[in-house]
C-alpha positions in Angstrom: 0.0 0.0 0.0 1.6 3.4 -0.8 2.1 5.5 2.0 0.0 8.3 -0.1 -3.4 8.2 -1.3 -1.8 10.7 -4.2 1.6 10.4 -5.8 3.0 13.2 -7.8 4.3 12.5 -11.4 4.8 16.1 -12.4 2.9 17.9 -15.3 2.3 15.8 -18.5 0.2 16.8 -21.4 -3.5 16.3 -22.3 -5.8 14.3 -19.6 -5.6 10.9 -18.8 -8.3 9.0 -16.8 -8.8 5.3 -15.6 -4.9 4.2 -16.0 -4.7 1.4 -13.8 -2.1 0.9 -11.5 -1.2 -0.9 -8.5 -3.8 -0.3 -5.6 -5.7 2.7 -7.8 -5.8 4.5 -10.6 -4.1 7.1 -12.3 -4.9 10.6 -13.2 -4.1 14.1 -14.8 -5.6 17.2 -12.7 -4.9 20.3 -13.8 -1.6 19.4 -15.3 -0.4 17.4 -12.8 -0.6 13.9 -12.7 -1.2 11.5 -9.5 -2.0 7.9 -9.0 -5.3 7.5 -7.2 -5.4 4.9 -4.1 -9.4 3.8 -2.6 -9.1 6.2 0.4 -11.4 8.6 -1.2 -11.1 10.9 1.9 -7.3 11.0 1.3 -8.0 11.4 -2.2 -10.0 14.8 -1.8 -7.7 16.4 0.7 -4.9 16.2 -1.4 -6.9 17.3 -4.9 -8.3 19.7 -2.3 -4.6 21.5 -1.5 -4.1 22.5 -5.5 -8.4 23.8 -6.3 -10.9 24.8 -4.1 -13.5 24.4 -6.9 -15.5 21.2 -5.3 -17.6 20.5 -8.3 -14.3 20.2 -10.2 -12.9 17.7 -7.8 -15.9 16.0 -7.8 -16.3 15.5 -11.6 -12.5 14.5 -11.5 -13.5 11.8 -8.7 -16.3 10.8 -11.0 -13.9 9.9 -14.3 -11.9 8.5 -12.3 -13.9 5.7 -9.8 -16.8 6.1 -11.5 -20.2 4.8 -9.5 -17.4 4.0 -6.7 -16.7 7.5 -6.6 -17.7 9.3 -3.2 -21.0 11.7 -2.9 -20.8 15.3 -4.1 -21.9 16.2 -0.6 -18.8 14.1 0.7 -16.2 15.9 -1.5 -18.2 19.5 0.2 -17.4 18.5 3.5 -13.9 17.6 3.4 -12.9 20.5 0.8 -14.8 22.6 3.5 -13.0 21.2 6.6 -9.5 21.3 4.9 -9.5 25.0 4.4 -11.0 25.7 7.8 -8.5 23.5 9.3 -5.7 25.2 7.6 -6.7 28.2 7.8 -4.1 31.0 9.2 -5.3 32.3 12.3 -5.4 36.2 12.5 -2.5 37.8 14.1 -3.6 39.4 17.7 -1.7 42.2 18.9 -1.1 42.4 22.5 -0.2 45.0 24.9 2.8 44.9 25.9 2.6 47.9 28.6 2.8 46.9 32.1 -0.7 45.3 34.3 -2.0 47.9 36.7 -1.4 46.6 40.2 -4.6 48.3 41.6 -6.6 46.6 38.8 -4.7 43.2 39.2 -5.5 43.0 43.4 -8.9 44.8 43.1 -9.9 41.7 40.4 -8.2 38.9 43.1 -10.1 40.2 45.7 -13.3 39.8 44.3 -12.6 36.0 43.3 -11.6 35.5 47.3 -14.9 37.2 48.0 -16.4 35.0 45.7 -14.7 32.6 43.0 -18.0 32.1 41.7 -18.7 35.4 40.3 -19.8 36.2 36.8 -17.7 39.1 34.9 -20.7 41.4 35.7 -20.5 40.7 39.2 -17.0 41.4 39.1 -17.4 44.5 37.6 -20.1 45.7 40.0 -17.6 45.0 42.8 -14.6 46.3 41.3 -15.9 49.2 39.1 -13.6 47.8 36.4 -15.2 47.2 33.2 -16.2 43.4 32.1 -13.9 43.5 29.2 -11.0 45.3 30.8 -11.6 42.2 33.8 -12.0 39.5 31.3 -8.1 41.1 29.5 -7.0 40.6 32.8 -8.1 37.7 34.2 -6.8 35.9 30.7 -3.8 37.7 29.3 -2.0 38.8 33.3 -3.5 36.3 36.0 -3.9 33.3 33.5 -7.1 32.4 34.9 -10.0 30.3 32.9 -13.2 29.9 33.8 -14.2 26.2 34.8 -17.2 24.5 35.0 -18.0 23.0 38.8 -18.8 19.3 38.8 -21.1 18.0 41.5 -19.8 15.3 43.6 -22.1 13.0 46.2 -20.2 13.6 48.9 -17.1 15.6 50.8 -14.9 12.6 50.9 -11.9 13.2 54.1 -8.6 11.2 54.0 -10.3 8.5 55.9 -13.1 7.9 53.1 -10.8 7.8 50.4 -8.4 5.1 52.3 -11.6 3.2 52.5 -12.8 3.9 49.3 -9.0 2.6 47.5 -9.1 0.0 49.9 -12.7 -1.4 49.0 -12.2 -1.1 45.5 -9.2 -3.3 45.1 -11.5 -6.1 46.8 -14.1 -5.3 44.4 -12.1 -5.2 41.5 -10.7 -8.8 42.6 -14.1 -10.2 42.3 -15.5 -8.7 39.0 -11.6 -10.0 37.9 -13.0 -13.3 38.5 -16.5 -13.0 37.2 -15.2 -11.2 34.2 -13.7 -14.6 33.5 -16.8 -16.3 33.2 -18.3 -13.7 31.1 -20.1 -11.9 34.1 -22.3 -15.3 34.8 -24.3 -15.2 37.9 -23.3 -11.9 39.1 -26.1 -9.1 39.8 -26.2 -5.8 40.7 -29.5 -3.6 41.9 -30.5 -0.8 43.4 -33.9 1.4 43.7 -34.8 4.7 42.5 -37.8 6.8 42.1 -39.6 7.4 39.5 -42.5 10.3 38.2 -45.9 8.8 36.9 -45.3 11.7 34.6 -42.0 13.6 33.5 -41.8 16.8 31.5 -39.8 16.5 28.2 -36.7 19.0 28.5 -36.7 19.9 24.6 -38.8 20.6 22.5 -39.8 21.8 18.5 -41.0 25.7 18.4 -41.1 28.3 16.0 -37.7 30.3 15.9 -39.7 33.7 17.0 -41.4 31.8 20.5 -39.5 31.4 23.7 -39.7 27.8 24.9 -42.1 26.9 27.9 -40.7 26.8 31.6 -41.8 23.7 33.5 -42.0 23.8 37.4 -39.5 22.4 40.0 -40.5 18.9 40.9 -42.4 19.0 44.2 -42.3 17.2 47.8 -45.9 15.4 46.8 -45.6 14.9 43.4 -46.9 11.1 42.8 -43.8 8.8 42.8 -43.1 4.9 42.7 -39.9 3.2 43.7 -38.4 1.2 40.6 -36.2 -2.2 42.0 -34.2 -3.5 39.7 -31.6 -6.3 39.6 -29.8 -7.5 36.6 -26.9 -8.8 34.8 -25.2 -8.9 31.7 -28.2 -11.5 30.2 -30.7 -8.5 31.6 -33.6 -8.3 34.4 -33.1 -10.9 37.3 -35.9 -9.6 39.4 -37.9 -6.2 39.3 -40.2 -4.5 41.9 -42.7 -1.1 41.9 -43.1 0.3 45.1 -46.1 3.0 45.8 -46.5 5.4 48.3 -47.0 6.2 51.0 -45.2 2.3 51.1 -41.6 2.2 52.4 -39.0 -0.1 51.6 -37.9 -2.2 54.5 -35.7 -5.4 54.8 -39.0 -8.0 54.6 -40.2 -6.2 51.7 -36.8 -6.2 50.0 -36.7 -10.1 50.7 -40.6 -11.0 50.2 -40.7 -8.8 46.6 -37.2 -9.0 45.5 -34.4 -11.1 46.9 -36.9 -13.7 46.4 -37.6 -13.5 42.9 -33.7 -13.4 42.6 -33.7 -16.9 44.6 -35.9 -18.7 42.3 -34.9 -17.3 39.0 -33.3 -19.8 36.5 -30.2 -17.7 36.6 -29.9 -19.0 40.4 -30.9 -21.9 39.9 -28.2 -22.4 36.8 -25.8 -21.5 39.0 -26.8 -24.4 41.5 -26.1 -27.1 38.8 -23.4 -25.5 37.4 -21.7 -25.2 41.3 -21.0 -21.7 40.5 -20.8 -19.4 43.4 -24.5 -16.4 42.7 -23.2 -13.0 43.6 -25.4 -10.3 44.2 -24.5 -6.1 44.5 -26.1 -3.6 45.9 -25.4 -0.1 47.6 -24.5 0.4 51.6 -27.9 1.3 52.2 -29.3 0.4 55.9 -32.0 -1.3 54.3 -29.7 -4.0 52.2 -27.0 -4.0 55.0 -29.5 -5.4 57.8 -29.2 -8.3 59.4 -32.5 -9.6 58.0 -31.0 -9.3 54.7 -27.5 -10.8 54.9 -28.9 -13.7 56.7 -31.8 -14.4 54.4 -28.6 -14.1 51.4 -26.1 -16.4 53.7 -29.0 -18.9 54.3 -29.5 -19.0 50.0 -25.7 -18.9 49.9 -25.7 -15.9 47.9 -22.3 -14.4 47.8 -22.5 -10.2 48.6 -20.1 -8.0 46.8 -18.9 -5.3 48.6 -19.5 -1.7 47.8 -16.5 1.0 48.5 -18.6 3.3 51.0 -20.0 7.4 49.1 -19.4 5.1 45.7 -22.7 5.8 43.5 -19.6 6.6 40.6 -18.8 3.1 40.6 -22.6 1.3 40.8 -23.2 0.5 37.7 -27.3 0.9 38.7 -26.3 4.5 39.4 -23.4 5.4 36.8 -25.7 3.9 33.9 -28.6 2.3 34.3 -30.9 5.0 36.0 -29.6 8.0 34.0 -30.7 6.2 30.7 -34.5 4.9 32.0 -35.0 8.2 33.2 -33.5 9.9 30.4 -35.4 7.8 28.1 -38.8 8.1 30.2 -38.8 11.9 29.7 -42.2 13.1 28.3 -44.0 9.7 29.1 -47.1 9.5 31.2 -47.2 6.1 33.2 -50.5 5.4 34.5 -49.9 2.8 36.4 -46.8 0.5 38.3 -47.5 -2.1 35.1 -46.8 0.7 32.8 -43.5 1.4 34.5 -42.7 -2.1 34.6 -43.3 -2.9 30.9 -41.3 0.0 30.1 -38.4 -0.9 31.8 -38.6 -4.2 30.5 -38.7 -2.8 26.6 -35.9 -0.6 27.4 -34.0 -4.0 28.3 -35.0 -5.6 25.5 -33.2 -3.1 23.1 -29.7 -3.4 25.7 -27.8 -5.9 23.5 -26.1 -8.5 25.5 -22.8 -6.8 24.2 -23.8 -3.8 25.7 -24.2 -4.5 28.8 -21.1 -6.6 29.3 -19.3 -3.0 28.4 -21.4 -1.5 31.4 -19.9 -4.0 33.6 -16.1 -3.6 31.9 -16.7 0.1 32.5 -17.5 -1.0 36.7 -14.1 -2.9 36.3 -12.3 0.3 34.6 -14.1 2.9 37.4 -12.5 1.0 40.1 -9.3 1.7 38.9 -9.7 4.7 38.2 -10.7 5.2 42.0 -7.6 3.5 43.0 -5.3 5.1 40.3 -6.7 8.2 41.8 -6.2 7.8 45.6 -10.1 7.7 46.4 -10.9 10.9 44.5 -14.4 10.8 42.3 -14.2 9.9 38.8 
């Protein structure tokens, strides 16, 4: 394979098309004559650097491959992002005179008062102007402004220890399991859910302002989704109501149970494989009621590093993309909820959820490789 999609020949007279040589074809553009390899994107960047006519590459494409040609839309694009990409940025001229000092400690100040403030509110507390503080903040302090990023918790030293520490025990177990392909292992967790959600977007002419939709509220009607699954889907699910609560003998009588006598369990009984179950450090799944119904069904727990809903897979995936998914439904009753969750399922592949579990393996280490820290 030549290590160019176009060689150069140098100029030759008159224009010849469909010269076959080894790997492509052979052309004359323009006066200049190049050998054309199958990469049709390397083949437009390069006819692209001599013309920025993109019909004329195109028709030159055309004589060339033919019906194996690429699209005329296809030759637009690349011509298009070529010459933005090399583009020459504009020279900026910048002042070289010294910062003022006054302006420099006035701007500081403000950020200790409050590194949260918006370049308007700087300027109301400084008097500076916003563009005069914006020069500033990028051209003499080197500052940027950063998005915050919402964490679960205010881990200490302590935490994190635990957190490292739990996580290398974790990881040794999915290690094993991701041996057998993620085979009797589960993970589960709950999470409430709107009879009705609001969509977020939505289609409106470009001279309307888009609707506002109210804060959720204390009483809005809710049911608690329980799931528990694995990489060949739903093991057992559960719709709690209101004004219900979820207690260890309604985790065991609704869920754990079904878990018990599914034919995932009871595959790994004749197979003498050891059934693993997940869940969160809740006080609900950590009761005694609960480890000793699991200990009784020798059911294997998997420990959870403590603050950890970045490395649950229930919480890290599979609740963003239900609710995500659920936005602008209406579900009139715990059945409706139920079927929908199980449709959603239905379209996971089974590849796709062995990733979600590869991802688990790759959060823990990046909780270890980053001494307890979120990810």
């Amino acid at each position: 394979m030549y290590m160019m999609s176009m060689l150069y020949f140098g100029a030759m007279p008159g224009y010849k098309m469909n010269f076959e040589t080894r790997g492509g074809f052979a052309g004359n553009f323009g006066g200049i004559f190049f050998i054309f390899l199958m990469n049709h994107k390397e083949n437009i960047l390069a006819l692209a650097k001599k013309c920025k006519d993109c019909k004329k590459i195109y028709e030159t494409l055309v004589k060339c491959f033919g019906m194996d040609a690429p699209s005329y839309s296809t030759v637009t694009y690349h011509v298009r992002m070529y010459h933005f990409m090399n583009k020459k940025a504009p020279i900026i001229k910048i002042d070289k005179k010294s910062p003022d000092q006054r302006k420099i400690k006035a701007i500081l100040q403000a950020l200790d008062e409050d590194p949260r403030a918006s370049l308007r509110r700087i300027e109301e507390m400084t008097k500076i102007p916003r563009t005069t503080v914006s020069y500033y903040l990028h051209n003499y302090l080197n500052y940027k402004l950063a998005y915050t990023r919402w964490v679960p918790h205010n881990l200490n030293s302590v935490q994190k220890k635990s957190r490292v520490q739990s996580s290398k025990e974790l990881l040794s177990i999915l290690g094993a399991y991701q041996s057998k392909k993620f085979r009797f292992l589960v993970t589960g967790d709950e999470s409430w859910f709107q009879y009705a959600t609001e969509a977020k977007i939505m289609w409106i002419p470009k001279d309307e302002n888009p609707q506002t939709f109210p804060k959720k509220k204390i009483d809005t009607p809710m049911m608690m989704l329980s799931v528990f699954w694995g990489v060949n889907g739903i093991i057992a699910i559960d719709i709690l109501q209101k004004p219900n609560t979820m207690n260890a003998q309604y985790l065991i009588d609704n869920v754990l149970t079904q878990i018990i006598n599914s034919d995932e369990f009871e595959k790994s009984k004749q197979q003498k494989q050891k059934f693993a179950i997940h869940f969160d450090n809740s006080r609900v799944h950590k009761s005694h009621k609960v480890m000793n119904y699991l200990v009784e069904n020798n059911v294997k727990v998997v420990p959870n590093p403590i603050y950890s809903p970045d490395i649950a897979p229930s919480d890290f995936y599979l609740f963003g993309t239900l609710k995500k998914r659920a936005e602008g439904r209406e579900f009139a009753s715990p059945d409706d909820l139920e079927n929908f969750v199980r449709e959603q399922f239905e379209q996971f592949s089974h590849d796709d959820l062995k990733r979600v579990f590869q991802a688990w393996i790759d959060r823990c280490e990046r909780v270890i490789e980053s001494n307890g820290d979120y990810i």
